[in-house]
C-alpha angles and dihedrals in degrees: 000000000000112000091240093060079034092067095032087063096045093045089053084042087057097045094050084055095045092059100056093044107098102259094028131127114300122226120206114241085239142029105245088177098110080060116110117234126271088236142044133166090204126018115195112202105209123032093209119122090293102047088045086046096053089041096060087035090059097045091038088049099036118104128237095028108256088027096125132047111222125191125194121202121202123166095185097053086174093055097224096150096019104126098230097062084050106057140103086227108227130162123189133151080215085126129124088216111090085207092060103048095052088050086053090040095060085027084064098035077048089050106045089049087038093138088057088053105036103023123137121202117256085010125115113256130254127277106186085170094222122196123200099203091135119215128260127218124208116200118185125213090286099055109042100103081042094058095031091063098039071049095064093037091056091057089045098066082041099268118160107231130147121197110223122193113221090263084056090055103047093053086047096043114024088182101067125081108219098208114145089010117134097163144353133201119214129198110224102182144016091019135112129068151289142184113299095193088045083060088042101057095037092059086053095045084054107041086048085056086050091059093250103152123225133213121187096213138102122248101238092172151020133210117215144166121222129219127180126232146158125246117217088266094056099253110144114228137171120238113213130200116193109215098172130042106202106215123185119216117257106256085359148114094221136079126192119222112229126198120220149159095218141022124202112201099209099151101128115208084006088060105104099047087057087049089060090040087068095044107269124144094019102124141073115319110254102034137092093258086051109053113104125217101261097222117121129167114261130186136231141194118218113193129206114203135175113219111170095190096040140119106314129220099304094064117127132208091284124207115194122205090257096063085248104131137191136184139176123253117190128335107287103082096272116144127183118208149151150149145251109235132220125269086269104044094054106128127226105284092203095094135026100228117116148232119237094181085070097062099049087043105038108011110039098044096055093037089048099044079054093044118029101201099060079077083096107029123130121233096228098181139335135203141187137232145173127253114199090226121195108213094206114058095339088235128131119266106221123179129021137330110248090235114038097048110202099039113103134189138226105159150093107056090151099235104330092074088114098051090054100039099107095041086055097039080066099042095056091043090051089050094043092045104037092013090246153072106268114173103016114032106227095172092124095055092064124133092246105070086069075065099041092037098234108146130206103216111203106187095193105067113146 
């Protein structure tokens, strides 16, 4: 036995006997250690990529260091059906929307120095094995002006994109068949995709180093006060100020009250149940007190298929006219893909199994017809996530709700959530800490333009 095991035994020896000597150390009946605190200055609901991100945001940003308490609430502490896990992990500044393309362009610059931003002392860096494959982009007939002025947006935040004609794209990328292609947009930098679980992980392993607390539980209540005011039209509404976030106790009966000065509501596809939670939403339809946050859960089907004559290791994330979208993943010829469907096609959220039928019948014809090869590829295996889909614009809400007032969001980017995290993350600390947006303006992704019905159309949504 080595002397240092040596002393760790007898140390443990001393401290058994200690505790049966009267006067000794007492020990409780019971570990209350999975409990969350009584007190917290700011409680984050959801401990996906977002809540992690606001979470190291807030404790990289507070002054002095320690200054704030930050609790963060996950009721699936294996992350089966959190979002992230289950995603095919892409990042672009491809959008129509000025706003998301600079979130994409510093989430990228976050993720390729990820280890200057997430290391922990005496652990093992990051490899968020990120691949700059860039995406491309197909636009039919229909469209090409479309695509040519998201095109010219896209350079003008400092995007790198270049536009191909269909003989362009058949010299680049012999696979593909460019019928019914007018146009196509490639990424030529700072595009592809990484792990999502590896950037995951490695948000947790650093907010724990920064001293953020963690509670596996689900909020099941707030406890607010209520004041009454006038807004500049006249109309009468009730501020509200939540003081107590209710969690219940992972596989358990109780739940533990926690004080605290600000809740972010951070929960994904489970955001607009927490929103309700707090109050939003309950008043008459039409006004301010009675607009309810959009964001539904929606589900996806992600596809893994084995192709041995596909697209080889150049291919990048590739989005066919059709909204139909493939990618590689590893180096044996293995792709993953899928496809949003319509309004009418959209399955039962209420489970995370898949259909299979879809992809035979909405996913392979269009990608085959793009890429002839896939005539003969194996499904090898298929999943299912959630997106937190905002039914209005299917853009993110970032900072607080006008009426209840300490209650911020951070939720319903309609599937590229992940991509943006870190540039969110940013954006929420910098409201809760200086009370606005500082290095990315998110003004137009506030709560109330569901209210004042000012949508923020975002015409590149995979």
């Amino acid at each position: 036995m080595r002397f240092s095991d040596q002393n760790g035994k007898m140390s443990e020896i001393k401290k058994k006997i200690q505790s049966v000597l009267p006067g000794g150390a007492w020990n409780p009946p019971y570990d209350t250690s999975y409990l969350p605190p009584e007190h917290s200055d700011v409680v984050i609901v959801g401990g996906g990529v977002i809540g992690l991100s606001v979470a190291y945001w807030l404790k990289r940003l507070e002054k002095p260091r320690g200054a704030i308490r930050v609790l963060v609430v996950e009721r699936d502490h294996t992350y089966s059906q959190a979002s992230t896990a289950l995603s095919v992990g892409g990042i672009r500044q491809q959008f129509s929307v000025p706003e998301n393309i600079q979130l994409s362009l510093f989430s990228v610059e976050f993720l390729r120095n990820i280890n200057e931003y997430l290391a922990v002392v005496d652990d093992p860096p990051l490899d968020i094995q990120f691949n700059p494959s860039g995406y491309l982009l197909l636009a039919s007939e229909k469209g090409a002006a479309v695509m040519e002025s998201n095109v010219k947006v896209q350079r003008q935040e400092g995007a790198k994109v270049c536009l191909m004609s269909p003989e362009q794209l058949r010299n680049k990328f012999p696979w593909i068949n460019t019928e019914g292609v007018a146009l196509a947009s490639y990424g030529m930098e700072y595009e592809g995709w990484f792990d999502p679980w590896c950037l995951l992980q490695g948000l947790r392993r650093k907010v724990q180093s920064m001293g953020v607390l963690f509670c596996h539980g689900e909020v099941t209540r707030f406890v607010s006060s209520s004041s009454h005011t006038e807004t500049t039209s006249g109309e009468e509404v009730t501020l509200k100020r939540i003081h107590e976030v209710h969690v219940k106790i992972d596989r358990s009966l109780e739940y533990q009250p926690v004080e605290c000065a600000l809740v972010i509501n951070a929960a994904g596809a489970w955001s607009g149940q927490i929103a309700e939670l707090a109050g939003v939403g309950k008043g008459p339809p039409g006004t301010l007190q009675g607009t309810k946050l959009p964001v539904e859960r929606r589900k996806r089907y992600v596809y893994l298929w084995h192709c041995p004559q596909g697209p080889g290791l150049e291919t990048p994330f590739v989005v066919d006219a059709s909204g139909a979208y493939f990618r590689r993943e590893g180096l044996g010829n293995n792709y993953l893909g899928g496809c949003s469907p319509t309004e009418e096609e959209e399955p039962d959220p209420g489970n995370l199994e898949v259909d299979h039928d879809f992809f035979q019948d909405k996913v392979w014809p269009p990608l085959a017809q793009r890429v002839p090869a896939f005539e003969t590829l194996k499904v090898r295996s298929a999943w299912a996530g959630y997106y937190d889909y905002n039914t209005f614009d299917q853009n993110g809400v970032v900072g607080p709700h006008p009426l209840v007032v300490n209650m911020y969001f951070a939720t319903g980017f309609s599937g590229h959530g992940l991509q943006q995290a870190p540039a969110v993350g940013r954006a929420v600390a910098e409201m809760v800490l200086d009370g606005h947006f500082q290095t990315i303006n998110l003004n137009p992704f506030h709560f109330s333009r569901f209210y004042l019905g000012e949508k923020v159309q975002e015409h590149n949504i995979i």
